[in-house]
C-alpha positions in Angstrom: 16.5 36.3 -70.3 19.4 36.0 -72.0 22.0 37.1 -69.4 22.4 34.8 -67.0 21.7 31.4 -68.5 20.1 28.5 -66.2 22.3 27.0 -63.9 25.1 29.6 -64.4 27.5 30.0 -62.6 28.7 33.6 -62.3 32.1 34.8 -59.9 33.3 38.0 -58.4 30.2 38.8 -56.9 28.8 40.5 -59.7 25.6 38.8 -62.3 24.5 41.1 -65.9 20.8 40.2 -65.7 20.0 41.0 -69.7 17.2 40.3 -71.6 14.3 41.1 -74.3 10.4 42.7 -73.5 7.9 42.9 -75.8 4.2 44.1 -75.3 1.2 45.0 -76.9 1.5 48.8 -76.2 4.6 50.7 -74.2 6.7 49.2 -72.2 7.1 51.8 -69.2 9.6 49.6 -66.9 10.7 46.2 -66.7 11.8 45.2 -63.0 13.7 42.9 -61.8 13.4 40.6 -58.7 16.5 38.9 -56.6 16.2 36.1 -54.0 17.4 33.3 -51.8 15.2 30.2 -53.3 13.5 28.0 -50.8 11.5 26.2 -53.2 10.2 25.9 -56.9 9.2 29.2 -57.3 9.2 30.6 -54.0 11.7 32.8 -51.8 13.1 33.3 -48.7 15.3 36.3 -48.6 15.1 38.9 -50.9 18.2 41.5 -52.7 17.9 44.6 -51.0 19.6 46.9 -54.3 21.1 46.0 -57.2 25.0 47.4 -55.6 24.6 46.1 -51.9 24.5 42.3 -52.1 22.2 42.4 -49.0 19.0 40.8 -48.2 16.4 41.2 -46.1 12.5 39.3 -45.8 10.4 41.7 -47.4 10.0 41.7 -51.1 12.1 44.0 -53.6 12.3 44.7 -57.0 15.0 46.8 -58.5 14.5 49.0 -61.9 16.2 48.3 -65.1 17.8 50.1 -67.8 15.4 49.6 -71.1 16.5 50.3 -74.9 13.8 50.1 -77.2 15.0 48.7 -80.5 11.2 50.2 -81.6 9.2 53.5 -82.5 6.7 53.0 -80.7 8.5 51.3 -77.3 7.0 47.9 -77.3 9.9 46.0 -77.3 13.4 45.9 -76.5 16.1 45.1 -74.2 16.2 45.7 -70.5 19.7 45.4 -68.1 20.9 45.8 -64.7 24.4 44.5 -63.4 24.5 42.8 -59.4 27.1 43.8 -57.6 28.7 43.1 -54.5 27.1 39.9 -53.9 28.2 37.2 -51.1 27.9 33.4 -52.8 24.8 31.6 -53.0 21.9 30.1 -54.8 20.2 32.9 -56.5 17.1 33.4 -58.0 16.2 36.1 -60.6 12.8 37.0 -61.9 11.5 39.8 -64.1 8.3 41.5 -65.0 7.4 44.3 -67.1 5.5 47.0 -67.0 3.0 48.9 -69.7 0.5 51.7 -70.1 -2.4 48.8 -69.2 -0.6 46.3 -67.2 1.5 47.2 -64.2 2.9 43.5 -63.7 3.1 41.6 -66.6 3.7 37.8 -66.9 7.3 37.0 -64.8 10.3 34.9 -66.4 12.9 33.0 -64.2 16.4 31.8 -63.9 18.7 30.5 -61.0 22.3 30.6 -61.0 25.0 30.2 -58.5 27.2 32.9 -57.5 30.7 33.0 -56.2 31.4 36.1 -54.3 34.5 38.1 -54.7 37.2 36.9 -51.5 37.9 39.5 -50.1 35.9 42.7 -51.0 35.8 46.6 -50.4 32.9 47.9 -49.2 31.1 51.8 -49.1 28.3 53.3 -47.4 27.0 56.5 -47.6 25.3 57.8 -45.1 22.6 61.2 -44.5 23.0 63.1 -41.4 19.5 63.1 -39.2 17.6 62.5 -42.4 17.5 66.2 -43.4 14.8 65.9 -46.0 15.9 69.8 -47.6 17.8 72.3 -46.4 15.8 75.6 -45.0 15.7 78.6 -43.0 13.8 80.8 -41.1 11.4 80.6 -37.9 9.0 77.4 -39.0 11.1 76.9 -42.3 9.6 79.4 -44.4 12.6 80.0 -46.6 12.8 77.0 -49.0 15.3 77.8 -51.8 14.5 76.0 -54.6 18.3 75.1 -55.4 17.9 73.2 -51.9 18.1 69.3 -53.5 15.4 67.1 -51.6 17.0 63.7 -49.6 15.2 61.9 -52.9 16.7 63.9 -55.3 20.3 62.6 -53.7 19.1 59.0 -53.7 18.3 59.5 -57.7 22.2 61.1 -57.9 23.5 57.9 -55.7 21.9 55.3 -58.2 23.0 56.5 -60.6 26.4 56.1 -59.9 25.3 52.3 -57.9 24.7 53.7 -55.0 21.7 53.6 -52.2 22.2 55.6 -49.1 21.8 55.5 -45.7 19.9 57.6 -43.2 20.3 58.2 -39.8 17.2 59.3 -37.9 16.4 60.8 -35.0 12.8 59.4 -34.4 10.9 62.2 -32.7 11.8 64.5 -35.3 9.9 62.4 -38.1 5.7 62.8 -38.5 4.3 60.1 -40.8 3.8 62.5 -43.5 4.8 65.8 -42.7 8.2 67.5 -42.7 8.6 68.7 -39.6 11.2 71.7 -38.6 12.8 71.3 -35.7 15.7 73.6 -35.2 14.8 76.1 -38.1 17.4 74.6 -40.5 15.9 72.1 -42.3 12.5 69.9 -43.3 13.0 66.5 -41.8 11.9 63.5 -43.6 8.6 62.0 -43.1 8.0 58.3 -42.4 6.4 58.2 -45.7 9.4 59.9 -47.3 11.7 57.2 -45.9 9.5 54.2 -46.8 9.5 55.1 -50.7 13.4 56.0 -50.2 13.5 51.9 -48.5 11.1 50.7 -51.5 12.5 52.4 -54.5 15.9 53.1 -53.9 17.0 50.2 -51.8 18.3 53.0 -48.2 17.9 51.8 -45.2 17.5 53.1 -41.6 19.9 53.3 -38.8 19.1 55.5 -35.4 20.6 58.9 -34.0 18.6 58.4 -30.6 15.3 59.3 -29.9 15.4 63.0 -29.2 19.1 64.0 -30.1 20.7 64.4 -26.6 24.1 64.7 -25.4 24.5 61.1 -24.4 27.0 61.5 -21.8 25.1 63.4 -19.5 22.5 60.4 -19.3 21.8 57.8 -16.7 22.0 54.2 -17.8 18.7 54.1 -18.2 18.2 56.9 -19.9 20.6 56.1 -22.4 19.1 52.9 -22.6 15.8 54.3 -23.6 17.1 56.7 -26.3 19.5 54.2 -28.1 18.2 50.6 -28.2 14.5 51.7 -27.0 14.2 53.3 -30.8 14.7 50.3 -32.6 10.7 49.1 -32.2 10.0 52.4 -33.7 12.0 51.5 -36.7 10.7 47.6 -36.9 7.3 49.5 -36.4 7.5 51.5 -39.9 8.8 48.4 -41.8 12.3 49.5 -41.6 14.2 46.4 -39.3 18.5 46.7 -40.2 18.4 50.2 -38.0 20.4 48.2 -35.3 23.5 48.0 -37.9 24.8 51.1 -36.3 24.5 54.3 -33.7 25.1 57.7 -34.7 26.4 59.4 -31.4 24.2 63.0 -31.4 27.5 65.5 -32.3 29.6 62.9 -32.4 29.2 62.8 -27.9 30.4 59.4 -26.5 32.4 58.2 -23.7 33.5 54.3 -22.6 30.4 54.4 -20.4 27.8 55.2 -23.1 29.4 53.0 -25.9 29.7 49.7 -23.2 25.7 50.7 -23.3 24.8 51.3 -26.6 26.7 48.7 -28.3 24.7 45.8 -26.7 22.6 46.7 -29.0 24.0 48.0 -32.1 26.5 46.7 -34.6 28.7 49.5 -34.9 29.0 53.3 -33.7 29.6 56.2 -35.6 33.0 58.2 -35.2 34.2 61.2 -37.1 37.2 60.2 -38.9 39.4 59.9 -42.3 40.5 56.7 -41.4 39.0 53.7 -43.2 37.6 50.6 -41.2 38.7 47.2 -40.7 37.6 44.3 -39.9 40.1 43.9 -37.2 39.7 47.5 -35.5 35.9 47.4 -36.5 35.3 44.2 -34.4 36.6 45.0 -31.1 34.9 47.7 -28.5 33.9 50.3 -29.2 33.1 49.0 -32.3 33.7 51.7 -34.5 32.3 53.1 -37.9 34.6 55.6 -38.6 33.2 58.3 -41.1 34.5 61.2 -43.3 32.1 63.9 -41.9 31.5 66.0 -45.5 31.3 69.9 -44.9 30.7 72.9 -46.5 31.7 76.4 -45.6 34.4 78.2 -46.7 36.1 78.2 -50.2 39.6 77.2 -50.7 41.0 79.6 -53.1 42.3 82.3 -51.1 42.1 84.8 -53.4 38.3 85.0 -53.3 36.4 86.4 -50.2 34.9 83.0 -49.3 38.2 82.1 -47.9 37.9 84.4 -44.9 33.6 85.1 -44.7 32.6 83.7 -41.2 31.3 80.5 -41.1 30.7 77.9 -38.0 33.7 76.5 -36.6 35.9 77.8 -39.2 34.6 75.4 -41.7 36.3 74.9 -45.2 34.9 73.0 -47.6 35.7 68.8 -48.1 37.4 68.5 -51.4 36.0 65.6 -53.6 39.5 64.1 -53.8 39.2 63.5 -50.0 35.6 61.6 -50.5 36.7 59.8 -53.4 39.7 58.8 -51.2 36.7 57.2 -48.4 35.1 56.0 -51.6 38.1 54.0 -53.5 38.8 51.6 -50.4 40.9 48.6 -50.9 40.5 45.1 -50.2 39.0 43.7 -47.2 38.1 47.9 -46.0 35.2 49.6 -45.9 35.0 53.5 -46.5 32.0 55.4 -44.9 31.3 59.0 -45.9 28.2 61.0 -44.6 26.6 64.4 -46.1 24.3 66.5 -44.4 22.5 68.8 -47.1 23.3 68.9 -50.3 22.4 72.5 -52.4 23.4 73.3 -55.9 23.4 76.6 -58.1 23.3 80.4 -56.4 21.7 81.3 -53.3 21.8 85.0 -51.7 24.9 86.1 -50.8 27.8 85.9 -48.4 26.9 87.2 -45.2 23.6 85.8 -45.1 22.5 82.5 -42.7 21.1 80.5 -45.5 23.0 81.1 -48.7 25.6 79.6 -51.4 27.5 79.6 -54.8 27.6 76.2 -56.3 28.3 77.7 -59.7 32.3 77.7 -60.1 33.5 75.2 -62.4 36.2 74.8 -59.8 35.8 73.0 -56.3 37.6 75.3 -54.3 35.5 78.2 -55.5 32.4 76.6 -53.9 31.3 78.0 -50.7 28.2 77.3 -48.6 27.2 79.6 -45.9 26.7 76.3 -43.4 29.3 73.4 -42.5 26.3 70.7 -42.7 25.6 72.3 -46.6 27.5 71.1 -49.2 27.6 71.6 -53.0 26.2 68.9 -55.4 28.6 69.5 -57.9 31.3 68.7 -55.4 29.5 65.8 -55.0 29.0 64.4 -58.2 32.7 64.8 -59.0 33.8 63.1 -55.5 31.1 59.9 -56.6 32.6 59.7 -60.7 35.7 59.1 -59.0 34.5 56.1 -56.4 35.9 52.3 -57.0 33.1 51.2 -58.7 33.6 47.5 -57.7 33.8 48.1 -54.3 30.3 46.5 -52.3 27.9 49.2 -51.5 26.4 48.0 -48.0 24.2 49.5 -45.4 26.1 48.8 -42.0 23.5 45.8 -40.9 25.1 44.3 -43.8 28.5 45.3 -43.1 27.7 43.8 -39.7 27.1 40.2 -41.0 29.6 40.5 -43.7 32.2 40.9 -41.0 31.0 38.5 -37.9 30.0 41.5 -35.7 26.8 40.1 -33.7 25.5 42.4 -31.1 23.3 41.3 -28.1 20.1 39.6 -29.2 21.4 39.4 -32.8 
């Protein structure tokens, strides 16, 4: 290492981790590690992403940037900046990574870290875990301009960004992509596991089976809320209780006083941005910028009138970058659905797009829940780049909100 030195003592929240590789043949990756010391060399809590500044018990490592200064790539420099971290002890090891060893011999520095005092925090979050958007009876139409959930979780880091997916647990197979409602392939377990280990996402639920709450006994919405947190803990995946995702955004007083026993926070559509004030009295809300496709604003074109569910116009990426440049002590929350790119069919068609204009309000998507990448990219260039990005179990502790059994 050369960035941090030992016993540094680094503020904001925020550590450059820097330093040299050199190897025998070609270095491939170096990766860094994160932790909580509890002893010598060992850990007890380890960094979740390199832009969260959230832990968890299972082991992480997070990839680095690497410049060669050679021909032939056996040595250089690697680098990754933390973010968003809360103060403590920290612990930072490294390992590389070439075309005969896949863990080389690790280095080690702790430091202490200050974190920033009063933060701004982001999540973004994946409607029902839509792994790519499709059509047809069985999902037999697959564009190939559809972006995979992955694909968006490559475009989130790099901009510092994981993501967050809501799931809806009987609508996930281990490994397949199932297709429940004809619209899109659903992630698989395994899917949402390499998302978890290679991108730093996390899990939160969106029931069991997708029902309209309200019309639920207790116990029924009992069994679809908190009863599908095992499943998650089951797969490996255990900060799903940071928050609910009300199926269509359904909810009364009665199902909230329910559901929030269990859960940190629950999702409402909204523009607003949270606080810690609103966010920590019942209900307990989450509110979220719900991102749409759908009709293009330039009404000059025929987008601007084609027929589209619910009358849906396009979210501008001023108004996301608005839920993504919160200030001080607030948290913006955003959530996409399925994310497209390029030219598919035409208007008038159930599964179709133009992506293509250089201008945002050009862009139309045939669905409300698709929405151009493009649009997306320009909305996440524009985010506050020092604000936290946090899954909402981390949000959770950040802000003191403790649900039953927590």
């Amino acid at each position: 290492f050369t960035e941090p030195t030992p016993g540094a003592t680094s503020t904001q929240g925020r550590v450059v981790v820097r330093g040299r590789y050199a190897s025998g043949t070609r270095v491939t990756a170096v990766t860094v590690v994160a932790c909580r010391p509890s002893g010598p060399t060992t850990c007890k809590d380890y960094l979740l992403a390199s832009s969260n500044g959230a832990f968890a018990k299972r082991w992480r490592g997070m990839p680095t940037r690497l410049a060669p200064d050679s021909v032939d790539g056996r040595t250089g420099w690697f680098s990754v900046v933390l973010t968003g971290l809360p103060s403590a002890r920290l612990r930072v090891f490294a390992f590389g990574t070439d075309a005969v060893t896949p863990k080389g011999p690790s280095t080690q520095v702790d430091l202490v870290v200050k974190g920033a005092a009063d933060p701004a925090y982001v999540s973004v979050l994946f409607g029902r875990a839509n792994w790519v958007a499709a059509g047809g009876a069985g999902c037999t139409n697959r564009p190939k301009t559809a972006r995979t959930l992955e694909q968006n979780a490559i475009d989130l880091a790099e901009h510092g960004l994981s993501g967050v997916a809501q799931v809806v647990t009987s609508r996930v197979d281990e490994t397949e992509h199932l297709c429940p409602d004809n619209f899109a392939l659903e992630a698989s377990w395994r899917d949402l596991a390499r998302l978890r280990d290679t991108y730093g996402w996390s899990l939160t639920s969106q029931t069991r089976t997708y029902p309209n709450l309200t019309t639920l006994s207790d116990e029924a919405v009992v069994a679809e809320s908190s009863a599908s947190l095992p499943i998650f803990t089951s797969h490996g995946h255990d900060r799903a209780w940071g928050s609910f995702a009300y199926p269509n955004n359904r909810q009364d007083e009665r199902v909230q006083a329910i559901v929030m026993r269990y859960f940190g926070f629950g999702r409402v559509y909204s523009t607003l941005l949270n606080t810690r004030a609103e966010s920590s009295v019942f209900p307990y809300p989450m509110r979220t910028l719900s991102v749409n496709g759908g009709r293009c604003r330039n009404p000059e074109l025929s987008c601007y009138t084609m027929d589209v569910e619910n009358d849906r116009m396009t979210t501008s990426p001023a108004a996301i970058a608005r839920a993504l440049k919160p200030g001080p002590g607030k948290w913006g929350v955003v959530q996409f659905y399925r994310i497209v790119e390029g030219v598919e069919s035409s208007q008038g068609m159930s599964l179709a797009w133009d992506c293509s204009a250089a201008n945002w309000q050009d862009r139309w998507t045939s669905q409300p829940e698709l929405y151009c990448r493009s649009s997306l990219l320009e909305a996440l260039a524009l985010r506050n780049k020092s604000a936290t990005a946090v899954d909402p179990a981390a949000m959770a502790l950040a802000w003191g909100r403790r649900p039953w059994g927590r």
